[in-house]
C-alpha positions as CSV (number, residue, x, y, z in Angstrom):
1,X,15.7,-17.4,-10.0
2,X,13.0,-14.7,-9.5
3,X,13.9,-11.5,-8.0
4,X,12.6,-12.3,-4.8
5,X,13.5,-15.4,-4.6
6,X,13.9,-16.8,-0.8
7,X,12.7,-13.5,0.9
8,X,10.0,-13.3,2.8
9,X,7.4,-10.3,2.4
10,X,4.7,-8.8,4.5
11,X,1.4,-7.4,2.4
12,X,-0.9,-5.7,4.3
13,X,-4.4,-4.7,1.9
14,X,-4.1,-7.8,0.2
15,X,-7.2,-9.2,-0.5
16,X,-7.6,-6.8,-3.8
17,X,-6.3,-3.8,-5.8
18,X,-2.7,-3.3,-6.0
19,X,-2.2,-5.7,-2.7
20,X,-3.3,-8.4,-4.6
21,X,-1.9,-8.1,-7.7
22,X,1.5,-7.3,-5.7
23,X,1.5,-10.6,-3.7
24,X,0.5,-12.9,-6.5
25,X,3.9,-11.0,-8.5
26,X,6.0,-11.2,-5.0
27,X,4.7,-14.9,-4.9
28,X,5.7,-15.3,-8.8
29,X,9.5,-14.1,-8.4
30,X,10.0,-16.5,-5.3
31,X,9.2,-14.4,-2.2
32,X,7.4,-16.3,0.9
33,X,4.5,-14.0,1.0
34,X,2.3,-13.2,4.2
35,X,-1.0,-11.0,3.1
36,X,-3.6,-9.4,5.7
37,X,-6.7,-7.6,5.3
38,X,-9.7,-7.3,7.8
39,X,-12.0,-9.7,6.5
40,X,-11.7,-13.3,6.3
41,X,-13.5,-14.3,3.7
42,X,-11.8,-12.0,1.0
43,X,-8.5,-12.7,2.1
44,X,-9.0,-16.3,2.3
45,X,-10.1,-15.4,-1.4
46,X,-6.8,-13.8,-1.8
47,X,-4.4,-16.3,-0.8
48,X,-6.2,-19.4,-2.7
49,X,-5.7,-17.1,-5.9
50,X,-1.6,-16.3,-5.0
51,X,-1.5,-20.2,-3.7
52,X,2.3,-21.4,-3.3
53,X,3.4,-20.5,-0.4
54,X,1.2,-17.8,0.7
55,X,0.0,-17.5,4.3
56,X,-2.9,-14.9,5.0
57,X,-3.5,-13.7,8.5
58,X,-6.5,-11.2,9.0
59,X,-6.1,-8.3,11.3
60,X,-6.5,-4.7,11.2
61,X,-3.8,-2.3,11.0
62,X,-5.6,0.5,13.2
63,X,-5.6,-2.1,16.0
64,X,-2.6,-2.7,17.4
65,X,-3.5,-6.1,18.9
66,X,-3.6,-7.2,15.8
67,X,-0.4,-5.8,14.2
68,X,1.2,-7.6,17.1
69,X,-0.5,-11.0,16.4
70,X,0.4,-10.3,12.8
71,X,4.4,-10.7,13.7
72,X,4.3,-12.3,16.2
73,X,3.3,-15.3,13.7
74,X,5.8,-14.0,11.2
75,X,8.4,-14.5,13.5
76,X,7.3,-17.8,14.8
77,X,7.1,-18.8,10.5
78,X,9.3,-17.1,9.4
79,X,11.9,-15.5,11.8
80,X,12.2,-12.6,9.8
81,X,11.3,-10.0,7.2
82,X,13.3,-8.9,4.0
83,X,10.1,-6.7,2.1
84,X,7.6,-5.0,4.1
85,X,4.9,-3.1,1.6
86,X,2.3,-1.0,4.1
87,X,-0.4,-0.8,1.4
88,X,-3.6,-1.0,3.3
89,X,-5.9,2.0,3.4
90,X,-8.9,4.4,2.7
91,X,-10.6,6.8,2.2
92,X,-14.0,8.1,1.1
93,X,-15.3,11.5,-0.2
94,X,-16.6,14.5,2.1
95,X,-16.7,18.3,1.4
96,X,-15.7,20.7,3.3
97,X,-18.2,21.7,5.8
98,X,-19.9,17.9,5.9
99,X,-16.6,15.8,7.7
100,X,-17.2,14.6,10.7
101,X,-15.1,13.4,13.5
102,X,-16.0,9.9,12.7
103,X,-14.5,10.8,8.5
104,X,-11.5,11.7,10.0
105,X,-10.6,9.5,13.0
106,X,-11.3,6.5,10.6
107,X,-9.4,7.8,7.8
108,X,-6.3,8.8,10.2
109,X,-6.3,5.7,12.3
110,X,-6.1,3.4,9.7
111,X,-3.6,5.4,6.9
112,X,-1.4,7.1,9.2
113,X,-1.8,5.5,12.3
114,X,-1.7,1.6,11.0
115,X,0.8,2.6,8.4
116,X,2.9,4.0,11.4
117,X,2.6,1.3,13.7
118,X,2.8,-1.1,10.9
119,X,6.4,-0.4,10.3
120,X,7.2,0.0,13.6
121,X,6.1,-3.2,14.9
122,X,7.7,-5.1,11.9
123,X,11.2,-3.1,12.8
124,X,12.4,-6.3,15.4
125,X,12.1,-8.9,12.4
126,X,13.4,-6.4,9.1
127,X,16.8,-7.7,8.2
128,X,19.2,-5.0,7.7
129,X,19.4,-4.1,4.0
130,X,15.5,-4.6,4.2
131,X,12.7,-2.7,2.1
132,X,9.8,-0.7,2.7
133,X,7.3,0.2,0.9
134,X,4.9,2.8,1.5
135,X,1.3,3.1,-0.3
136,X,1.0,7.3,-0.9
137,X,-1.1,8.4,-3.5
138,X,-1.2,10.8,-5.9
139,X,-3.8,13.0,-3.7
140,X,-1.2,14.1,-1.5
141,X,0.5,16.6,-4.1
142,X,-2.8,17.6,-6.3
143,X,-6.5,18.9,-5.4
144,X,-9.2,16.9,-5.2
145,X,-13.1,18.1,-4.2
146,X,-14.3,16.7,-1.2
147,X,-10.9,14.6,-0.5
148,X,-9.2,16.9,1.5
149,X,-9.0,14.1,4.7
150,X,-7.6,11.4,2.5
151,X,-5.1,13.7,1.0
152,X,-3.6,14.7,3.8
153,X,-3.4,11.6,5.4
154,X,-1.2,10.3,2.3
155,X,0.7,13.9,2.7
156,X,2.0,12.5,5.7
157,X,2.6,8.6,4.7
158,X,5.3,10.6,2.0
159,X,6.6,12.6,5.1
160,X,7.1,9.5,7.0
161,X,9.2,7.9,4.6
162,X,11.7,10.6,4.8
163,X,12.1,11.1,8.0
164,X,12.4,7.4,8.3
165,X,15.4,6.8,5.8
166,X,17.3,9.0,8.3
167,X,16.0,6.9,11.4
168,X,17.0,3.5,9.5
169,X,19.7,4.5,7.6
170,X,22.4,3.1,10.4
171,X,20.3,-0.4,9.2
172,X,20.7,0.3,5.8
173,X,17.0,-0.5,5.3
174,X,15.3,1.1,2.5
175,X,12.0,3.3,2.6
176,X,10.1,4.3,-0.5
177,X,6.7,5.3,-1.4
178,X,4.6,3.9,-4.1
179,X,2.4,6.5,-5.3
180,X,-0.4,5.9,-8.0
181,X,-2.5,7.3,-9.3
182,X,-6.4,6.4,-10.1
183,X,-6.5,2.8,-10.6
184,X,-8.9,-0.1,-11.4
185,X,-9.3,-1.9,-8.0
186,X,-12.5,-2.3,-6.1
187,X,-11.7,0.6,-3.8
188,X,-11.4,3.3,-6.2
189,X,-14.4,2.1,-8.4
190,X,-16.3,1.8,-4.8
191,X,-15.9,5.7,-4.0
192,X,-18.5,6.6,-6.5
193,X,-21.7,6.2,-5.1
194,X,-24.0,6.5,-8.1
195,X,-23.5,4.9,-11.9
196,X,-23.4,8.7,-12.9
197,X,-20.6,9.7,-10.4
198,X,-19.3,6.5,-11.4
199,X,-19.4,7.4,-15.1
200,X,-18.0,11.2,-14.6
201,X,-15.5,9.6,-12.2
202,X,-13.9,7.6,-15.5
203,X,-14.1,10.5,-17.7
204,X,-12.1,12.5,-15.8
205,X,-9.6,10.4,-15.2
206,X,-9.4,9.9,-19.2
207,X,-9.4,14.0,-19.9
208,X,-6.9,14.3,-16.9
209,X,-4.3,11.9,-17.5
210,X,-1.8,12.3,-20.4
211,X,-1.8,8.3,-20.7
212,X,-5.8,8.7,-20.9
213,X,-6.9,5.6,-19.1
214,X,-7.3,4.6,-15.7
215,X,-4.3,2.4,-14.4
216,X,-4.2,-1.6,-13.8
217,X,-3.1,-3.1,-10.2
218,X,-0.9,-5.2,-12.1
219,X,1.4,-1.9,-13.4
220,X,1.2,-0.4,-9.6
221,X,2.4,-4.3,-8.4
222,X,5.2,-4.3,-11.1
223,X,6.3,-1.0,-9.2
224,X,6.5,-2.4,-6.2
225,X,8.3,-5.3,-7.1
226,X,11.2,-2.8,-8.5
227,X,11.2,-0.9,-4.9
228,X,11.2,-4.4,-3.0
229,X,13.8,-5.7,-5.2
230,X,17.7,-5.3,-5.3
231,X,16.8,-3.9,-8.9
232,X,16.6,-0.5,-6.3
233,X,19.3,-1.0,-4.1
234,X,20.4,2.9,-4.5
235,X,16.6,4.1,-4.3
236,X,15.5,5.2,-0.6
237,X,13.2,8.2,0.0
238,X,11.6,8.5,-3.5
239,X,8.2,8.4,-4.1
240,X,7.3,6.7,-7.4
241,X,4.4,7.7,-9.3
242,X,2.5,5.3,-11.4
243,X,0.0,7.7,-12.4
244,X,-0.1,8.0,-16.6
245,X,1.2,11.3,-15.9
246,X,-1.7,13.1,-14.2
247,X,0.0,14.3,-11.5
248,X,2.9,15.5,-13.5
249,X,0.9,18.2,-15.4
């Protein structure tokens, strides 16, 4: 019996990174896994490599046509929802002085926004008892040049969860954040935009981090199978780092 096993989870950002890796381990302990992502042909990518019972639907979490279409086939599948991990988002680097409305409305409508609408349209189809799971980041407590936008979005992703563990407590349904740190997926590797930013990128991640590597989807995913699992039944409002340390120093 995998820890999972007969519940069915949402995973939205699942077509790489820590999404990925999270549905194939959700898959792998007996959950009924629905993944989304924006474009087809990754996610279609995606779900072959999870296989079992994996279903992907594509749709955008900053459009809110397609959040509804998006439950509205989990709860024609499904009926309802025990694990719902709002991991899709951004972000991408601009100094002060050089953001632009377009930085920010993107950043916003798809982090804060789609995480907030995400949750809220799943709410009908949680069972009581449920989880969620929140993708923060460590950039919401620490400094980083030129990613003031994206840090404050995840700022407010960690605020959300605790307001919402008051809104949800009469439902008993659990709200955590998962917050790593910098990790090997395609997105974090895809915000440099030169081999040398790229290459200074990695070294300070190895000078800054008291674990002195970058982290693997696979250690954010194990994570988020702790928060979705009854292994946290007592655990609501935290925000777990998984980080090597780097924002603990």
């Amino acid at each position: 019996m995998g820890k999972l096993q007969g519940k069915v989870a949402v995973i939205t950002g699942a077509n790489s990174g820590i999404g990925l890796a999270s549905a194939k381990l959700f898959a792998a302990e007996g959950a009924r896994v629905f993944m989304t992502a924006r474009r087809r042909k990754e996610l279609d990518a995606a779900v072959a490599a999870v296989g079992g019972a994996a279903r992907g639907v594509q749709s955008d979490i900053s459009k809110l046509a397609d959040l509804d279409r998006l439950f509205a086939i989990v709860r024609e599948e499904a009926g309802t929802i025990d694990v719902l991990f709002a991991n899709a988002g951004g972000g991408e680097f601009a100094p002060l002085g050089s953001i632009t409305e377009e930085h920010f409305d993107s950043t916003f409508a798809t982090n804060v926004k789609g995480t907030l609408f995400t949750v809220q349209k799943a709410l009908p189809l949680m069972k009581d008892g449920g989880s969620i799971i929140l993708t923060g980041s460590t950039a919401a407590i620490t400094g980083t040049p030129a990613f003031s936008v994206y840090s404050a979005s995840k700022a407010a992703i960690r605020n959300f969860a605790r307001t919402w563990i008051l809104d949800l407590a009469p439902r008993k349904i659990r709200v955590n954040v998962l917050a790593p740190g910098a990790t090997s997926t395609p997105g974090w590797h895809g915000l440099a935009g030169s081999d040398d930013t790229h290459r200074e990128m990695v070294a300070a991640v190895q000078t800054t981090t008291p674990l002195g590597r970058l982290g693997e989807p696979e250690e954010s995913a194990r994570a988020a199978l702790f928060l979705a699992s009854d292994d946290s039944s007592f655990v609501t409002g935290s925000e777990l780092f998984v980080d090597g340390g780097a924002a603990q120093i």
